[in-house]
DSSP file (Angstrom, degrees, kcal/mol; ACC not computed):
  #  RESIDUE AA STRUCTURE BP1 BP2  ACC     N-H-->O    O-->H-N    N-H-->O    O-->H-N    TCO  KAPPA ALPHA  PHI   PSI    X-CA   Y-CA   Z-CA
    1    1 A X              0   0    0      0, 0.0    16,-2.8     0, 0.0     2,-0.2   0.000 360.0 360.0 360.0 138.4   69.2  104.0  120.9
    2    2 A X        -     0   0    0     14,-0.2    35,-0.1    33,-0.1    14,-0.1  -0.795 360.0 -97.1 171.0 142.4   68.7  100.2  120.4
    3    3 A X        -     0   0    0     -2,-0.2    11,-1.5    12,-0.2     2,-0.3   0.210  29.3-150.5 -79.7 153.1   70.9   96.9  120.7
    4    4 A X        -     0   0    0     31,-1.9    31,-0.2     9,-0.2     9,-0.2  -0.632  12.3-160.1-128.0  77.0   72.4   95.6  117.1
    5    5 A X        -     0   0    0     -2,-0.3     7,-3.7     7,-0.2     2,-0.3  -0.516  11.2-155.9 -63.8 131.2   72.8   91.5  117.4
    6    6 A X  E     +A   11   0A   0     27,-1.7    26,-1.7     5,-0.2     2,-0.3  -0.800  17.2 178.4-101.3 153.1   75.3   90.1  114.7
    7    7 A X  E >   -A   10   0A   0      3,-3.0     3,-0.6    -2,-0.3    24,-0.1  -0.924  45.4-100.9-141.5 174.2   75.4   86.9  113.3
    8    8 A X  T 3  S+     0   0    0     -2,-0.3     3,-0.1     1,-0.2    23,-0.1   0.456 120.5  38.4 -92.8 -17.9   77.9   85.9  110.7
    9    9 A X  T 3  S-     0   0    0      1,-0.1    -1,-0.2     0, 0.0     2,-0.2   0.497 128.2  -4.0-101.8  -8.7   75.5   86.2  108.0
   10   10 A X  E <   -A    7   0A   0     -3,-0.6    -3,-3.0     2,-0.0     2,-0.3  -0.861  59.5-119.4-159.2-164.5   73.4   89.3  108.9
   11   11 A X  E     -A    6   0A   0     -2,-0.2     2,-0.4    -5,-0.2    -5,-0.2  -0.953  26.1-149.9-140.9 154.2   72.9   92.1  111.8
   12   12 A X        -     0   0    0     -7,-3.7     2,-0.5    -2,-0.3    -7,-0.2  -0.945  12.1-146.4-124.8 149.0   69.3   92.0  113.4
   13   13 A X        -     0   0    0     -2,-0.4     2,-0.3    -9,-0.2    -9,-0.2  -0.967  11.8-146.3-117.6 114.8   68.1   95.7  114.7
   14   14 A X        -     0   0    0    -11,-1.5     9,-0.2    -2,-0.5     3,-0.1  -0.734  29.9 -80.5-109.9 156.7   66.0   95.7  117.7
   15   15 A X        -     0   0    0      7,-1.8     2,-0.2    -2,-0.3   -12,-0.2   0.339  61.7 -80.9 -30.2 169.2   63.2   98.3  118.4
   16   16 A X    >   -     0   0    0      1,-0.1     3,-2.0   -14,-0.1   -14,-0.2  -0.559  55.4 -96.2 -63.3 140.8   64.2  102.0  120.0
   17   17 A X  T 3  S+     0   0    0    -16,-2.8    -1,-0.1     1,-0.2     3,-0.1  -0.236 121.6  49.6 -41.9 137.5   64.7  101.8  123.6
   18   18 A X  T 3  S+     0   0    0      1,-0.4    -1,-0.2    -3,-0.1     4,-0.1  -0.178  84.4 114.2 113.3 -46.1   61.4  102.9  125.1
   19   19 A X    <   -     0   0    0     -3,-2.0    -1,-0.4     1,-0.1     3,-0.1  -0.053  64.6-143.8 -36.5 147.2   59.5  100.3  122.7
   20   20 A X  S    S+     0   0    0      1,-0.3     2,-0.3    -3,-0.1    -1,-0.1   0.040  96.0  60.0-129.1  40.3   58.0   97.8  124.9
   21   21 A X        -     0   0    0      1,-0.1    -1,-0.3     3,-0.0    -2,-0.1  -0.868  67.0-179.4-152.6 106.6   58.7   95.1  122.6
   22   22 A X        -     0   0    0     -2,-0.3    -7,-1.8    -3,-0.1    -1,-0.1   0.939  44.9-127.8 -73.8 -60.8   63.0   95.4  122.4
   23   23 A X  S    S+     0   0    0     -9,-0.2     3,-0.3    -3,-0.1     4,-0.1   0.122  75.7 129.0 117.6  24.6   62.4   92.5  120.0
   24   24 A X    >   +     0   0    0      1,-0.2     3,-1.6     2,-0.1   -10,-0.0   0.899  63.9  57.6 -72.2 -31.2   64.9   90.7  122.0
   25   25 A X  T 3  S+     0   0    0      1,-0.2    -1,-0.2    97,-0.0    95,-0.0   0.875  99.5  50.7 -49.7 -36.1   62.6   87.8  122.3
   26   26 A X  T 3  S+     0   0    0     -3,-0.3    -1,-0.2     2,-0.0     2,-0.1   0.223  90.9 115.1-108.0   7.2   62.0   87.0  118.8
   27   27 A X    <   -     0   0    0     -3,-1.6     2,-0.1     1,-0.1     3,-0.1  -0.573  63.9-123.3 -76.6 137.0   66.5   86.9  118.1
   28   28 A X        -     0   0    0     -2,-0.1     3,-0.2     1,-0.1     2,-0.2  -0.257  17.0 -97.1 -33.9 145.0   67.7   83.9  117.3
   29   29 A X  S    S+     0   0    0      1,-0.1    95,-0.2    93,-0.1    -1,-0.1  -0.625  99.0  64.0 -64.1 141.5   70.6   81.6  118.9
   30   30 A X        +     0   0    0     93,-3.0    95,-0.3     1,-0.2    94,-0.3   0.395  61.4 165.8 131.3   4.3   73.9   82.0  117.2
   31   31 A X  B     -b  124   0B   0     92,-1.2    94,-1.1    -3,-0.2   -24,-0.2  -0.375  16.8-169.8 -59.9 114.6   74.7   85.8  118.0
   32   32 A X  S    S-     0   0    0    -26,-1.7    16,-1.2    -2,-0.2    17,-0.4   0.951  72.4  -0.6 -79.4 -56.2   78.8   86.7  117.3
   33   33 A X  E     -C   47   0C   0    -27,-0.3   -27,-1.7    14,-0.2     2,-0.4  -0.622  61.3-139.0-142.2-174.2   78.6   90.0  118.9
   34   34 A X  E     -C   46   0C   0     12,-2.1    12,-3.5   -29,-0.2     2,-0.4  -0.938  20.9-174.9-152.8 124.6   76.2   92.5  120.8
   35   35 A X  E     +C   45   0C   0     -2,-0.4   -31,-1.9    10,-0.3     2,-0.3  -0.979   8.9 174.1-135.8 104.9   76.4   96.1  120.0
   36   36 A X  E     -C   44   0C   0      8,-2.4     8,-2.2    -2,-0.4     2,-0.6  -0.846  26.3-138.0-103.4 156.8   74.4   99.0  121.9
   37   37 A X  E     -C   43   0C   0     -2,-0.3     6,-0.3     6,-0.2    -2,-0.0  -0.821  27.2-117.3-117.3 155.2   75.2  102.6  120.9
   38   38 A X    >   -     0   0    0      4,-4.7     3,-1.5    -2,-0.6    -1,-0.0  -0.015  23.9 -99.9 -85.3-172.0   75.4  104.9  123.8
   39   39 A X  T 3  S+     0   0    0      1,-0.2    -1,-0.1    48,-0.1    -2,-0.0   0.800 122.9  44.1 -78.4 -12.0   73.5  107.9  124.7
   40   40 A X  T 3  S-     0   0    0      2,-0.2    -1,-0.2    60,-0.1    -2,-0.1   0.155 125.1 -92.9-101.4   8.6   76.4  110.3  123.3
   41   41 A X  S <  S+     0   0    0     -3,-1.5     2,-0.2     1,-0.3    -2,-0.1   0.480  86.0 118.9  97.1  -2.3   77.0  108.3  120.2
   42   42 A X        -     0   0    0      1,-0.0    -4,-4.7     0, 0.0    -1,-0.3  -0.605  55.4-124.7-106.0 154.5   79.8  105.9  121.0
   43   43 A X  E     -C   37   0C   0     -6,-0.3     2,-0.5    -2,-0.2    -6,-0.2  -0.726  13.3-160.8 -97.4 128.1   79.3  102.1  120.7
   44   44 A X  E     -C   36   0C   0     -8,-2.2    -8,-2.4    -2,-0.2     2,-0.4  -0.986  13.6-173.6-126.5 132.6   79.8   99.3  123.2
   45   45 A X  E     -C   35   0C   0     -2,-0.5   -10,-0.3   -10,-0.2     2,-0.3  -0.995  14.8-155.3-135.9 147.9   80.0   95.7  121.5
   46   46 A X  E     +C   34   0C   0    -12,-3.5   -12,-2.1    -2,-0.4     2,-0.3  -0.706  30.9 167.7-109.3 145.5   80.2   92.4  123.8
   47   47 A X  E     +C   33   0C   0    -14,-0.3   -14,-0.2    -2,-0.3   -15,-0.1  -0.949  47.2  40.7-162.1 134.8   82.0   89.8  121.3
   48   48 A X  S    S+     0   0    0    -16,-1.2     2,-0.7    -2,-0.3   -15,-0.1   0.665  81.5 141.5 102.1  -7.4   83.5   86.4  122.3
   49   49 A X        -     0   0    0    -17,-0.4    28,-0.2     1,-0.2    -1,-0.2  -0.753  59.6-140.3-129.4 155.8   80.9   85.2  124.6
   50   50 A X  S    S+     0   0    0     26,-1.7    74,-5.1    -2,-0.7     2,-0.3   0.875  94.2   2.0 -28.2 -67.1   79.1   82.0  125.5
   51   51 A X  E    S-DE  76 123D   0     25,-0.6    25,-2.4    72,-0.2     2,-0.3  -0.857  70.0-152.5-132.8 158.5   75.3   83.8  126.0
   52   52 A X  E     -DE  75 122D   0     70,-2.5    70,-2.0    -2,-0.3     2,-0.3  -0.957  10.9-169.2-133.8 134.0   74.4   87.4  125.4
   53   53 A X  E     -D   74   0D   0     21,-2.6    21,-2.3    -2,-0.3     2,-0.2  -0.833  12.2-164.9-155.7 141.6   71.7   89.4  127.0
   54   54 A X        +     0   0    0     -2,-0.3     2,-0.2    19,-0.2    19,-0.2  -0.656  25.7 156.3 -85.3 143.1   69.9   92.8  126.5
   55   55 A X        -     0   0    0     17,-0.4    17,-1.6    -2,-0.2     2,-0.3  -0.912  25.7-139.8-155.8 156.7   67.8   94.3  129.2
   56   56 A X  E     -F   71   0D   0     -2,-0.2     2,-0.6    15,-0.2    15,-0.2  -0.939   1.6-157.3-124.8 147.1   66.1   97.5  130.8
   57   57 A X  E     -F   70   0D   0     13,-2.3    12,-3.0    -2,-0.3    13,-2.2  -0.850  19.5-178.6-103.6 127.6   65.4   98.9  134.1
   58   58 A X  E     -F   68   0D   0     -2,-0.6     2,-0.3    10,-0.2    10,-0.2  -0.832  19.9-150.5-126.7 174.9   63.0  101.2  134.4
   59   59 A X  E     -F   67   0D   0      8,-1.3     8,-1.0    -2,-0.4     2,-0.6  -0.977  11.9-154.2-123.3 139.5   61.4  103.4  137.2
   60   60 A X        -     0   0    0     -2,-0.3     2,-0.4     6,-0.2     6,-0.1  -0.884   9.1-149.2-117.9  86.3   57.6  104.7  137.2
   61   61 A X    >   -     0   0    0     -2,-0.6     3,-3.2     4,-0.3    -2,-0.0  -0.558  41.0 -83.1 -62.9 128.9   56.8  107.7  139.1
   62   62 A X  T 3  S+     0   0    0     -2,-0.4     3,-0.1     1,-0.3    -1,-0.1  -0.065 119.0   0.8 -26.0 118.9   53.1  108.0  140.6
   63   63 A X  T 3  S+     0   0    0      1,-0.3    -1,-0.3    -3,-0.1     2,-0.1   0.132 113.9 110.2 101.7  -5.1   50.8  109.2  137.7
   64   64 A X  S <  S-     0   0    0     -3,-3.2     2,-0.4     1,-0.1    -1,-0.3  -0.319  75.3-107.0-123.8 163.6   53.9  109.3  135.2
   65   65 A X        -     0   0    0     -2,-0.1    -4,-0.3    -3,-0.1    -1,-0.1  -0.791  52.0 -88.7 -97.4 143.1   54.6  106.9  132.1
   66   66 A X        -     0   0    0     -2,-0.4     2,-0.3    -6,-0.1    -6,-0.2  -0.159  45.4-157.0 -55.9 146.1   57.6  104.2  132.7
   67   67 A X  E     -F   59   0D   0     -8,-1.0    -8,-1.3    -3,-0.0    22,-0.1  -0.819  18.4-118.1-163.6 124.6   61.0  105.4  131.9
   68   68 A X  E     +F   58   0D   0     -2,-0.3   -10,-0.2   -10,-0.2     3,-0.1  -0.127  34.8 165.9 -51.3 116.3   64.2  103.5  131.0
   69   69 A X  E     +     0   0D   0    -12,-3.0    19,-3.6     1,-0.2    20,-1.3   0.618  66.7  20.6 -99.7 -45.6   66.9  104.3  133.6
   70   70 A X  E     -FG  57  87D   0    -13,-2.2   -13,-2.3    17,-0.2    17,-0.2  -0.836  53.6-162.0-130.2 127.6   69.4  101.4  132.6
   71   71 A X  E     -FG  56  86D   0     15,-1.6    15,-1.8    -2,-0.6     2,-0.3  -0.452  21.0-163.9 -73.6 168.6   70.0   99.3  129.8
   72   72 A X  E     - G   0  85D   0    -17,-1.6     2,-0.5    13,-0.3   -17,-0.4  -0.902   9.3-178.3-140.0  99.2   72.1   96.3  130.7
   73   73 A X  E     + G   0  84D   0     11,-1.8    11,-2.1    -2,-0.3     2,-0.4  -0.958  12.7 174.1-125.8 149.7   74.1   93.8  128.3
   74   74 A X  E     -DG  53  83D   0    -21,-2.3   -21,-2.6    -2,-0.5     2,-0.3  -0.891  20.9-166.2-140.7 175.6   75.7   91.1  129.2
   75   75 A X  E     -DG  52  82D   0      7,-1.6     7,-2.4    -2,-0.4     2,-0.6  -0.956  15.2-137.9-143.6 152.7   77.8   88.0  128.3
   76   76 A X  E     -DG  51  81D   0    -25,-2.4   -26,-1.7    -2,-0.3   -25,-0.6  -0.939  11.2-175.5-129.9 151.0   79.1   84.8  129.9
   77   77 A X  S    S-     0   0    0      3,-2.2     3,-0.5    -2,-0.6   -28,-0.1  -0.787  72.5 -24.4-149.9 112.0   81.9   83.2  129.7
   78   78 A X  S    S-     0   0    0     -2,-0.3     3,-0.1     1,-0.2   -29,-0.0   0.866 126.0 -52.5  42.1  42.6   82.7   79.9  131.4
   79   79 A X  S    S+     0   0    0      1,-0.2    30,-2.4    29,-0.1     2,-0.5   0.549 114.4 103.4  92.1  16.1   80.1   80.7  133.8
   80   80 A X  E     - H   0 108D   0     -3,-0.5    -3,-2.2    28,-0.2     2,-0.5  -0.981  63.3-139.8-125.2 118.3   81.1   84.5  135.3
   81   81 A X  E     -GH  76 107D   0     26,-1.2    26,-1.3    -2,-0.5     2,-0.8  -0.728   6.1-144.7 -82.4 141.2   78.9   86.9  133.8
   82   82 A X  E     -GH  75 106D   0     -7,-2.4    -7,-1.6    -2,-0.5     2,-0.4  -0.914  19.8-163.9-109.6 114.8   80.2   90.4  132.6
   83   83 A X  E     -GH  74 105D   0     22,-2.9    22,-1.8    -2,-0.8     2,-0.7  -0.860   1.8-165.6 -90.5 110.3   77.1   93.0  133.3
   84   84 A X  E     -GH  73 104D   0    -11,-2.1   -11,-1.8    -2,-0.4     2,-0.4  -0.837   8.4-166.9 -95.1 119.7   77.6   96.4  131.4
   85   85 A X  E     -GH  72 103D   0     18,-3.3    18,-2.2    -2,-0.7     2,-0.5  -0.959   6.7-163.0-119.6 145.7   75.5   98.6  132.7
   86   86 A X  E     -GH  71 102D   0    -15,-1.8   -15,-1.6    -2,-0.4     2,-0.7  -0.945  17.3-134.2-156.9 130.8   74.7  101.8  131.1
   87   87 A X  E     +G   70   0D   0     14,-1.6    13,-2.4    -2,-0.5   -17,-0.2  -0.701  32.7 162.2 -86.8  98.7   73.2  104.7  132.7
   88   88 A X        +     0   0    0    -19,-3.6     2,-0.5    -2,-0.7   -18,-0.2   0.863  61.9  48.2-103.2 -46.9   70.2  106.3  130.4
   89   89 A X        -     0   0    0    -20,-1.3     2,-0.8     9,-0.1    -1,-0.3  -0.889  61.7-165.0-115.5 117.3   68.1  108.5  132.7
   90   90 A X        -     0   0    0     -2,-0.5     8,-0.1    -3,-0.1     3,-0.0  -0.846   6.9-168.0 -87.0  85.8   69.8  111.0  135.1
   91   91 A X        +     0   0    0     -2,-0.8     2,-0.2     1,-0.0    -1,-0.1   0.783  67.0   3.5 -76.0 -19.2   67.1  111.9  137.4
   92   92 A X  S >  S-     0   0    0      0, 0.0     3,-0.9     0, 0.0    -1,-0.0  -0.950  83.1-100.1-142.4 175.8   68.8  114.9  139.2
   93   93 A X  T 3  S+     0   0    0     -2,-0.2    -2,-0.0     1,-0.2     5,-0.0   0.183 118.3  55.4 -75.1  19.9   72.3  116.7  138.5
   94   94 A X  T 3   +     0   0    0      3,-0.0    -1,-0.2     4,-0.0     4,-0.1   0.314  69.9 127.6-134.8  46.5   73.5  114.8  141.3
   95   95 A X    <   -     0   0    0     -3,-0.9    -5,-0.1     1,-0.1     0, 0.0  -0.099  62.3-122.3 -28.2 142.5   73.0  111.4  140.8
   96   96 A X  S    S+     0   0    0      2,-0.0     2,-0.3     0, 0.0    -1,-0.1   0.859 101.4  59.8 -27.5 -62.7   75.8  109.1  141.2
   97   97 A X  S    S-     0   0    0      4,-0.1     2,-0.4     3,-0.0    -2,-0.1  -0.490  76.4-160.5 -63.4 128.8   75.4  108.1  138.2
   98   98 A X    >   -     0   0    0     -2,-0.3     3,-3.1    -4,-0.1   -11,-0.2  -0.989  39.1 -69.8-127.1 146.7   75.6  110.5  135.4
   99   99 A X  T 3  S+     0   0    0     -2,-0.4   -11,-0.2     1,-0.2   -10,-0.1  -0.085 122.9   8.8 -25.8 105.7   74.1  110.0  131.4
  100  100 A X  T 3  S+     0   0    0    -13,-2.4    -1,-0.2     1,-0.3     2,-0.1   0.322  90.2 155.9 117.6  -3.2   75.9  107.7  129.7
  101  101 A X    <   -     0   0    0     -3,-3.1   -14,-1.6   -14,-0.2     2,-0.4  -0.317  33.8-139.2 -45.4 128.2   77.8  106.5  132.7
  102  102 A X  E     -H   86   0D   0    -16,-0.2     2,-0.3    -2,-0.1   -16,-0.2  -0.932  16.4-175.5-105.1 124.7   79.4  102.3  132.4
  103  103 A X  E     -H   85   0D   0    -18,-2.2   -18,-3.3    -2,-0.4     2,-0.3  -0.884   5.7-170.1-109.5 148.9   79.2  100.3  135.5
  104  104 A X  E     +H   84   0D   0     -2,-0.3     2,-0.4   -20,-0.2   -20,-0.2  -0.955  14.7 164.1-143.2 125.1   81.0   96.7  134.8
  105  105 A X  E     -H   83   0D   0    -22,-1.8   -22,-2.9    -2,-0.3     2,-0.3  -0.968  23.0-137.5-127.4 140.8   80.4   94.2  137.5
  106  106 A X  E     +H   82   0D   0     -2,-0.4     2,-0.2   -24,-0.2   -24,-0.2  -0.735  25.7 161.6 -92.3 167.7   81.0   90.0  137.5
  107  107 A X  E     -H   81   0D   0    -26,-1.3   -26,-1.2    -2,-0.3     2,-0.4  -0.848  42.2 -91.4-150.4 170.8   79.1   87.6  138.7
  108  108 A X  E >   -H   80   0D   0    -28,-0.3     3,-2.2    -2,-0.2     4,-0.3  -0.814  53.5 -95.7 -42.2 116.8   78.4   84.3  138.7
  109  109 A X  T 3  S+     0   0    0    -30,-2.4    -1,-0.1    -2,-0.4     8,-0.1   0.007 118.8  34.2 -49.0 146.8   75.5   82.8  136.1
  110  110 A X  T 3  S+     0   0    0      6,-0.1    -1,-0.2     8,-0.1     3,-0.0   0.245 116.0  60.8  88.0   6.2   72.6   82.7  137.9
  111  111 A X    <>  +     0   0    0     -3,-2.2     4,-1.6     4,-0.1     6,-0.2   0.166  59.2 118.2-114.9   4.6   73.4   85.9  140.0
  112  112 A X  T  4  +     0   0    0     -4,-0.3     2,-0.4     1,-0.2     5,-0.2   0.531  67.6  58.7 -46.8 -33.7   73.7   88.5  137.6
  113  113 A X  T  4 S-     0   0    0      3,-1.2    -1,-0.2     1,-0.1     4,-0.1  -0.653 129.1 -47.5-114.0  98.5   71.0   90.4  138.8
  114  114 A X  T  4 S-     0   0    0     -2,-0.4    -2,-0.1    -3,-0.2    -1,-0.1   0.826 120.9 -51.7  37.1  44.6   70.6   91.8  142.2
  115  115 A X  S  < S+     0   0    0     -4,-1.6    -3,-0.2     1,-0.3     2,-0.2   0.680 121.6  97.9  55.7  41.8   71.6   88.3  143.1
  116  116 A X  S    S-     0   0    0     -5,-0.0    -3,-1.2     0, 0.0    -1,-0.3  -0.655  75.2-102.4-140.1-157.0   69.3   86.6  141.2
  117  117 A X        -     0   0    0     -6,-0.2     2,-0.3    -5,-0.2    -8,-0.0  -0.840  33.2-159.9-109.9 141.9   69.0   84.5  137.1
  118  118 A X        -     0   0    0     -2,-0.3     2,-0.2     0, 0.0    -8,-0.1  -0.689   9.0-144.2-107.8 170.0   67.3   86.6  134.6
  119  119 A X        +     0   0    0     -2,-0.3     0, 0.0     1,-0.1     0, 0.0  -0.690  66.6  82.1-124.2 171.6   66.0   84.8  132.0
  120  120 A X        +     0   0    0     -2,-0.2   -66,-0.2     1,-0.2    -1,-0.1   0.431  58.8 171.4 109.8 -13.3   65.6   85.5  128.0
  121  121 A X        -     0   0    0    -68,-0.1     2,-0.3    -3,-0.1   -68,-0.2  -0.136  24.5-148.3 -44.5 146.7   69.7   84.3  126.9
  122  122 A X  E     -E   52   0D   0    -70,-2.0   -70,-2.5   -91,-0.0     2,-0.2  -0.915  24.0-123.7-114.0 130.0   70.6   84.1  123.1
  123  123 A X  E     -E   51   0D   0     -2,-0.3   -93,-3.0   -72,-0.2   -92,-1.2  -0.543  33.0-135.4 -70.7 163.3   73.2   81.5  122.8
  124  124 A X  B     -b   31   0B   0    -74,-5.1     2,-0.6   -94,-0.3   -92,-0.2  -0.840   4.0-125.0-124.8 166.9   76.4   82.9  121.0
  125  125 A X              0   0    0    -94,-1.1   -77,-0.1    -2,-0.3   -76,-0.1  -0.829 360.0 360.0-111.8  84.4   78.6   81.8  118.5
  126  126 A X              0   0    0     -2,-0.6    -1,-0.1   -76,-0.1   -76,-0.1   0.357 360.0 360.0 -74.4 360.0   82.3   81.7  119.4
């Protein structure tokens, strides 16, 4: 699993999820659309929006290697971010949350994340 930026002349592929280098850093401005494919094989693509950004959250159990519980992408548009949030690691069968689950919340930019700015936006190309 791993994020697909388009741009009007090419598609950029960034590392597998897990990588600790996405290679979201290194994208260009100019991004048309944002495509991650889900943990069951289906696609979600953000298109249309101002700024685009990929991110992950992960959680580290004592003694254990870090491990991706949600990917995140989002977009703004005339200042309300739309957060997709996409549920990867299911720590027991009765999580809230289940594999592969979509939370979609707004916000205002600069509150996007537990009511705070993340940083790292690719401008996009409308």
């Amino acid at each position: 699993m791993r994020f697909v930026a388009h741009y009007q002349d090419k598609k950029v592929i960034g590392n597998p999820l897990g990588n600790p280098d996405s290679g979201w850093s290194n994208l260009p401005d100019g991004i048309t659309a944002l495509e991650y494919t889900l943990p069951l094989g289906d696609s979600l693509i953000l298109k249309n929006y101002e700024e685009f950004i990929h991110m992950v959250e992960c959680i580290q159990p004592m003694g254990h290697q870090p491990m991706v519980e949600f990917v995140y992408l989002m977009g703004v548009r005339q200042g309300v971010v739309v957060s997709y949030r996409i549920t990867i690691l299911q720590k027991t069968k009765d999580d809230k949350f289940k594999l592969g689950d979509i939370t979609v919340r707004l916000s205002p930019k600069g509150k996007e994340y537990r009511g705070g700015a993340v940083a790292g936006w690719k401008k996009g190309l409308l």
